[in-house]
Structures are given as structure tokens and as C-alpha cells.
Residue, then its C-alpha position, 0 to 999 in steps of 0.5 A: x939657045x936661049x939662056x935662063x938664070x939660077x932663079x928660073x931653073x929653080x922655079x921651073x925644077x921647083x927647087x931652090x937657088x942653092x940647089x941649082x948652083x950645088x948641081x952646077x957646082x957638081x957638073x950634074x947641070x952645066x952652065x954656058x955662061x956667067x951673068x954680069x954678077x958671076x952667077x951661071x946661065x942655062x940653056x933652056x933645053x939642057x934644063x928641060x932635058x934634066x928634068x925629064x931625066x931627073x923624074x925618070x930616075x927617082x926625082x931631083 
């Protein structure tokens, strides 16, 4: 498992870093754990995962 930070999702979803949070925030894309800062951390693949999901149904 390899984890990523809220700023490389949201560079790799092409979104915002308040994006990424408020999907987090809202169980859309779950986190494992928190950085040293509090901020989540993603498994790479969970986002990968999301985002074929996310453009098969409409976009992010």
C-alpha cells in the first residue's frame, strides 16, 4: 500500500485540496491514516480506483 497526501490526489483528480478533504469529510474517498499535520493519507489505488469509478458516472 502505498500512501499519497491530499495535494497529490488532488493533482492526480485535477481538483482541488478542498475537494479532496470534503470527499473524505463525506466517506466518498476514505483515508488510512493522518499525516504528522493531522491531514489524511490515501492508498494510491483506493484513489485510482475512484477516479475510473468517478469518470464512468458522470465525472468528480
Amino acid at each position: 500500500m502505498s500512501l499519497i497526501s491530499v495535494t497529490e490526489v488532488a493533482n492526480f483528480l485535477g481538483v482541488k485540496n478542498q475537494r479532496v478533504e470534503r470527499l473524505e469529510r463525506e466517506s466518498l474517498l476514505a483515508s488510512k491514516a493522518k499525516d504528522s499535520q493531522g491531514k489524511p493519507l490515501f492508498d494510491r489505488n483506493e484513489v485510482e480506483k475512484y477516479k475510473e469509478f468517478a469518470e464512468r458516472v458522470g465525472g468528480i
